[in-house]
C-alpha positions as CSV (number, residue, x, y, z in Angstrom):
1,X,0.0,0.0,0.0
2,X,1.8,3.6,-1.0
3,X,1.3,6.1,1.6
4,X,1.6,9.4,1.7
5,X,1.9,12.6,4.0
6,X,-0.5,15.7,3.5
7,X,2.1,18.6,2.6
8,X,1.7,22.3,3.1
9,X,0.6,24.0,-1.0
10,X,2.9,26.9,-1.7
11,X,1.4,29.7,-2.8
12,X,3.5,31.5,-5.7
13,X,2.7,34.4,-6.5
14,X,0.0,35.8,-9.7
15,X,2.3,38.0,-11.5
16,X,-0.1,41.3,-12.5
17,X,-1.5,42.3,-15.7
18,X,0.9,44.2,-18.2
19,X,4.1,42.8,-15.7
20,X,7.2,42.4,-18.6
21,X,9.2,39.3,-17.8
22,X,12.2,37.9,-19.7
23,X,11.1,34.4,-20.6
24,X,12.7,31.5,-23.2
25,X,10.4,29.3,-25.3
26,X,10.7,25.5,-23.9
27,X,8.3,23.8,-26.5
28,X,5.7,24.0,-28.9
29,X,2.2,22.0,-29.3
30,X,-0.3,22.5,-31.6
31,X,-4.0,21.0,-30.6
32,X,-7.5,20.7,-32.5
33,X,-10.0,22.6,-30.5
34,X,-14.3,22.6,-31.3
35,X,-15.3,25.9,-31.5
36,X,-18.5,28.2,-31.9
37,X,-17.9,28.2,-35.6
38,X,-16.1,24.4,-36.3
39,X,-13.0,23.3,-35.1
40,X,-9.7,25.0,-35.3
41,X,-6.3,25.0,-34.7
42,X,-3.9,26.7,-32.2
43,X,-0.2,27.1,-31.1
44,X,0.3,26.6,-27.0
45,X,4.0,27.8,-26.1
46,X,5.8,27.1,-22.4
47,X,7.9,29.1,-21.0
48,X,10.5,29.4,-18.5
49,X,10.5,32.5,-16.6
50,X,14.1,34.0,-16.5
51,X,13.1,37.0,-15.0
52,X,10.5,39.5,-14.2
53,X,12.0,42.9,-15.8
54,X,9.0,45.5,-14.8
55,X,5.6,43.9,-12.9
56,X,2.5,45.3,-13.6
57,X,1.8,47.2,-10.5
58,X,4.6,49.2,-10.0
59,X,6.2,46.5,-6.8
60,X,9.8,45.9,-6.9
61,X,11.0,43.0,-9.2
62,X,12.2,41.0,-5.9
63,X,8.6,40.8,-5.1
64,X,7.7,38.5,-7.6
65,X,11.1,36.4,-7.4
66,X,9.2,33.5,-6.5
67,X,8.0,33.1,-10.2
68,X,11.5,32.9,-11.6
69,X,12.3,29.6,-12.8
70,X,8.8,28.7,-13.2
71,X,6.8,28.0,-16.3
72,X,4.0,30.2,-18.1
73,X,2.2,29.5,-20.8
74,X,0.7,31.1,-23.7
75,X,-1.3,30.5,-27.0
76,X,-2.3,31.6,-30.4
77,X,-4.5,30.5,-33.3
78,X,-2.6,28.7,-35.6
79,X,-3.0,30.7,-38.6
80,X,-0.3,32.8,-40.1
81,X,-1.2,35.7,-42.1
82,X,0.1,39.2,-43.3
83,X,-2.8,40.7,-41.0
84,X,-1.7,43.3,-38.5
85,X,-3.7,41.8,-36.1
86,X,-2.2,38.2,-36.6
87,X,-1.1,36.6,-33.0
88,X,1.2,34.5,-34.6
89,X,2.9,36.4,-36.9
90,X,3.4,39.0,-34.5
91,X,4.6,36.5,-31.9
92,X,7.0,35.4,-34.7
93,X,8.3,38.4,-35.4
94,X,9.0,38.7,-31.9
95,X,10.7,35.8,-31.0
96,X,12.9,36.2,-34.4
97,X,13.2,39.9,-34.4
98,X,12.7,40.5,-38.1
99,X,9.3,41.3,-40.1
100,X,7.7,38.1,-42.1
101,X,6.5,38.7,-45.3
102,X,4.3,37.4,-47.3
103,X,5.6,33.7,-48.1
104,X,7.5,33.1,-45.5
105,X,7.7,29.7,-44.6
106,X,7.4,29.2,-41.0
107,X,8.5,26.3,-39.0
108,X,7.8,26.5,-34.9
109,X,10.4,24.4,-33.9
110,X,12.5,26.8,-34.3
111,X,11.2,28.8,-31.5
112,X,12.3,26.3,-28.8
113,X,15.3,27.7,-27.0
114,X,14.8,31.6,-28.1
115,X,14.7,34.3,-25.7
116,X,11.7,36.5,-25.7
117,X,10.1,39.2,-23.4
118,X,6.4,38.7,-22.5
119,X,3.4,40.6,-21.3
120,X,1.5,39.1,-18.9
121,X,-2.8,38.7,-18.1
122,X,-4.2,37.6,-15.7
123,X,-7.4,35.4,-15.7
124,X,-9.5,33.3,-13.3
125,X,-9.6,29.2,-14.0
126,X,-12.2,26.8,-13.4
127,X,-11.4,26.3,-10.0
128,X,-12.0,30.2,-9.3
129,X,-7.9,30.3,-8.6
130,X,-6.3,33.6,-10.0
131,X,-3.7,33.0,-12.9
132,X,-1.2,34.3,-14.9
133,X,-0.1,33.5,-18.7
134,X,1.3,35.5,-21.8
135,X,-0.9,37.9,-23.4
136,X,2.0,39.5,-26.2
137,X,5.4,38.9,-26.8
138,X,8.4,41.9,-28.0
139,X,11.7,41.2,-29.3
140,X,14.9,40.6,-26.8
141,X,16.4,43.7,-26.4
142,X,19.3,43.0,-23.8
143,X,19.7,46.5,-23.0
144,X,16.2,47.1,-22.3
145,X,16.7,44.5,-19.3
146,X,20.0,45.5,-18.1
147,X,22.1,42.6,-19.2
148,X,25.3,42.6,-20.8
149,X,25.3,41.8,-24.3
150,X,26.4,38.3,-25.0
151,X,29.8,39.2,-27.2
152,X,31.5,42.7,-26.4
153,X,31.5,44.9,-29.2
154,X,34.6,44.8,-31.2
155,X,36.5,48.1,-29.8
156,X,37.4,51.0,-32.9
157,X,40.5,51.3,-33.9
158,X,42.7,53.0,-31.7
159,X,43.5,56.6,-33.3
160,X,46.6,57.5,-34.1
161,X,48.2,60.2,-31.1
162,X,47.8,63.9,-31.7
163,X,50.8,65.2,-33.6
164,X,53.1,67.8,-31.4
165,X,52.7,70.8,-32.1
166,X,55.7,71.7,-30.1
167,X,58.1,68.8,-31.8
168,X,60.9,70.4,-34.2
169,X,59.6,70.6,-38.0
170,X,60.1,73.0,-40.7
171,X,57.6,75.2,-40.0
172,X,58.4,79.1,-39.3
173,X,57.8,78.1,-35.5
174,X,60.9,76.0,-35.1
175,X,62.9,79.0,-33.4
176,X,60.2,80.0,-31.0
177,X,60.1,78.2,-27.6
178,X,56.9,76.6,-26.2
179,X,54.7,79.1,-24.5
């Protein structure tokens, strides 16, 4: 017979709405769903919380450190299209920093390992607990989260020094002494 103990539930913490977190894509599933108007298709992303860069209601980012290292989710339809209001061509464009046009051939996969920032919702589930998941993604910027970029920019060329003005040449100055 397996036996077990009752154990205290943690409570973590329900990031708030708008909070910007750092987050990296950990998979990709796509799943039929029966809606209203027929069935359709959509894309559900995890994530891994790397950190929470600004939360929603103005707290301190340690506040929410309990959250770091934990997964969030997120999800779009599955239907790419030059719409401006496309989710996932917008998420795309996110997660790979560069516009799609019109033919691009898109293959999620690719998403798995990328580094992303997010914009959190919050919504109630079925049991009536409070929740958190992704609402919108923007590119990485690492500057907009205060981390050093990965590779140091290569430094410019040193210049060469300032000529002398004071060493001996053959201008009319040579016999006048430094002020």
């Amino acid at each position: 017979m397996a036996r077990l103990v009752v154990e205290e539930q943690p409570e973590y913490s329900i990031l708030p709405q708008d909070s910007i977190i750092l987050v990296k894509i950990e998979g990709t599933e796509i799943v039929e769903l029966n809606g209203n108007n027929g069935p359709w298709e959509k894309l559900n992303l995890t994530f891994k919380i790397l950190d929470v860069v600004q939360p929603g209601d103005g707290a301190p980012s340690d506040k929410y450190a309990d959250v770091v290292g934990s997964k969030i989710w997120g999800g779009v339809p599955f239907k790419l299209t030059n719409s401006p209001e496309n989710k996932l061509r917008l998420w795309a464009e996110a997660i790979f920093g560069m516009e799609l046009g019109v033919g691009f051939e898109l293959d999620t996969d690719l998403f798995v390992g990328k580094t992303v920032r997010a914009v959190t919702t919050t919504y109630t589930n079925k049991q009536g607990h409070p929740r958190h998941q992704i609402q919108s993604l923007l590119p990485y910027a690492q500057s907009a989260v205060g981390v050093a970029p990965a590779a140091a920019p290569a430094a410019a060329p040193a210049a060469a020094p300032a000529a002398n003005p004071w060493a001996a040449s053959s201008s009319s100055f040579e016999d006048e002494p430094p002020f």
